[in-house]
C-alpha positions, 0 to 999 in steps of 0.5 A: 720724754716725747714733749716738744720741750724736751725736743728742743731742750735736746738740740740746743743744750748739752746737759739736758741732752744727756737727761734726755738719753738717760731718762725718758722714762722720767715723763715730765721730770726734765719740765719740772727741771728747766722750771726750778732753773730760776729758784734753785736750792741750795743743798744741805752738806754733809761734813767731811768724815776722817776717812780714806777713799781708795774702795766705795761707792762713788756717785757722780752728779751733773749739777743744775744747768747752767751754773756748773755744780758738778759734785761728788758723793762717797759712801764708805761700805765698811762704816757706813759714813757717807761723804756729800760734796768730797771733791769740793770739801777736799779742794776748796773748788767745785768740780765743774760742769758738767760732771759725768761719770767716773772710773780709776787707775791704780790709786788715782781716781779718773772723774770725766767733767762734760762741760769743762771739756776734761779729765779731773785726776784726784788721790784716792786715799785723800781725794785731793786733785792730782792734775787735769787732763784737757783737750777733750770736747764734751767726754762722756763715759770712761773705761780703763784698760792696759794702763789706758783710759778710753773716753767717749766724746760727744764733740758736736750734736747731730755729728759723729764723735770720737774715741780718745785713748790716754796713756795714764802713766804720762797723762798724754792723748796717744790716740783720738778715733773717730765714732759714729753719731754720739758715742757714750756708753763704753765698756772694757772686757776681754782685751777689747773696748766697746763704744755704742754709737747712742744716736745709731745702732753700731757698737764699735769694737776696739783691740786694746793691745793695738788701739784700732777697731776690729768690728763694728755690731749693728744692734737695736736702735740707740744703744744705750748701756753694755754689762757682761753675764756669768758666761762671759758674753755681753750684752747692750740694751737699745732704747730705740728711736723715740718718736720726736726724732722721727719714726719710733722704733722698738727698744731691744736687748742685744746678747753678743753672742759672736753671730754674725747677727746677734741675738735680741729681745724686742722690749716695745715701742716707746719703752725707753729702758736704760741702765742694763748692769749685772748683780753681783754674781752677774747671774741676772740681768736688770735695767730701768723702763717705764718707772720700774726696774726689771729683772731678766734671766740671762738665758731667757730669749723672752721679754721679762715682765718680772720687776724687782722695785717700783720706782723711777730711778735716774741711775742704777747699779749693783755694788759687785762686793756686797752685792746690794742694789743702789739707785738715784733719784734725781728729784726735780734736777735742781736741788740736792738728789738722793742715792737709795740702798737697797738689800739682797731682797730689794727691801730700801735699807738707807739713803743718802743726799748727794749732789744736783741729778745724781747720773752714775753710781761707781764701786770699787 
């Protein structure tokens, strides 16, 4: 979103920065958000539902800026049931600002809130609270690896951030590491861990077995979003400089190939793709730009122009059990957003509300 709102919005206040990097495609959605600000909807509950939570869809929603409505929403693949609202109907509280993304370690669900500076742990079978972990500055993303949970730290706009491994045995920081300027997007594959420096075009590369970094990949302009092809190799989308900030640059996909420079696909200026994941059987590539969604195959070096839905969504992902594709729909970022189920043909099958600007989806 290249308006000067939006570019203000951007150095002044965290939860719209995230939008921000997550969603310029979304021309205008962040203006209608700060408008409804005022006026905010209360969103429609959905009763809990007798169920377990140890193997779903999970999605994550930041909640409306400032007030800290972080939530929770659970869909049950096997019946169907979906739950709005979990954690808080399940522990009498919100979860707080802002809520972000979401990984687990053994039974123990690992929810990383933003603005409340910390790790909330919960029990899958009943998702009640187990705990917190505190001491962060604005976490971000989340990978788990080695019994270790990895999580990326904004600390400060404009300065380089950090990495911090936390031993989930004992709950314990082990290790903070400096990163470049906004590390978000984080990803565990193959006894490493990769941290894109989204404000820059580094991808760091971390050994898990000694917690230190063994590499350090320039890529595209603004990496925004890793997933790993049936070839083992993996793959970072950039989003490039947008133009408010200075100089557009192209967005670009990235396949780290083990070359000293990786091979890439120009995507165009001021496309601004986001969300890169697999399907299921990781044979195909997909990502959001410009209000659609596209489909790349995995050996093509050539820019794609096949999409498979026509539509802007604010976080995507593909369910590896069933292999359906889900998407969010954040609305006007204020009142309640909507996850959308979509079969192997991409055909919309069911959607569900869930909490206020719906950010990741998470299976397990």
């Amino acid at each position: 979103m290249a308006t000067y709102a939006g570019t203000i919005l951007f150095t002044q206040l965290n939860h719209n920065l995230f939008i921000m990097i997550k969603s310029m495609r979304l021309a205008g959605a962040l203006l209608l958000f700060v408008a409804a600000v005022s006026c905010k909807k209360d969103d429609p509950i959905t009763p809990v539902v007798t169920d377990t939570y140890e193997a779903g869809v999970y999605v994550t929603s930041e909640g409306a800026f400032p007030s800290g409505s972080g939530s929770l929403s659970y869909l049950n693949r096997q019946n169907g049931s979906f739950v709005q609202h979990l954690f808080e109907q399940a522990n009498g509280r919100p979860l707080g600002n802002t809520t972000q993304t979401m990984a687990h370690w053994n039974n123990t669900g690992i929810i990383v809130v933003n603005n409340g500076n910390k790790l909330e742990l919960v029990n899958l079978t009943d998702f009640k609270s187990t705990g917190e972990i505190t001491g962060f500055e604005l976490p971000s993303r989340i990978a788990v690896a080695n019994n270790k949970a990895y999580v990326t730290e904004w600390v400060i706009f404009g300065g380089n951030g950090r990495l911090k491994v936390v031993d989930m045995a004992s709950g314990t920081v082990t290790a903070t590491l400096p990163t470049g300027v906004f590390p978000d997007a984080i990803l565990a594959y193959q006894g490493n861990i990769y941290v894109a420096n989204s404000n820059s075009n580094q991808v760091l590369v971390l050994n898990t077995a000694t917690d230190t970094y063994t590499d350090t990949i320039e890529v595209g302009d603004w990496p925004n979003s890793f997933a790993v092809d049936a070839d083992g190799f993996v793959w970072v989308l950039c989003g490039g400089q947008p133009s408010f900030v200075g100089t557009a640059t192209e967005a670009s996909l990235w396949k780290l190939d083990g070359t000293i420079t990786p091979a890439h696909i120009d995507l165009g200026l001021e496309t601004s793709p986001t969300d890169l994941c697999a399907n299921a059987d990781r044979t195909k590539l997909y990502y959001s730009m410009q209000g659609k969604v596209y489909e790349h195959n995995r050996l093509s070096l050539f820019p794609s122009t096949t999409t498979v839905v026509d539509r802007n969504f604010y976080a995507i992902g593909f369910d590896p059990v069933t292999g359906y594709f889900y998407g969010t729909d954040a609305g006007d970022f204020n009142s309640a957003g909507k996850l959308m189920k979509y079969d192997l043909a991409f055909t919309a099958v069911d959607s569900f509300y869930t909490g206020v600007a719906p950010g990741s989806i998470y299976f397990k």
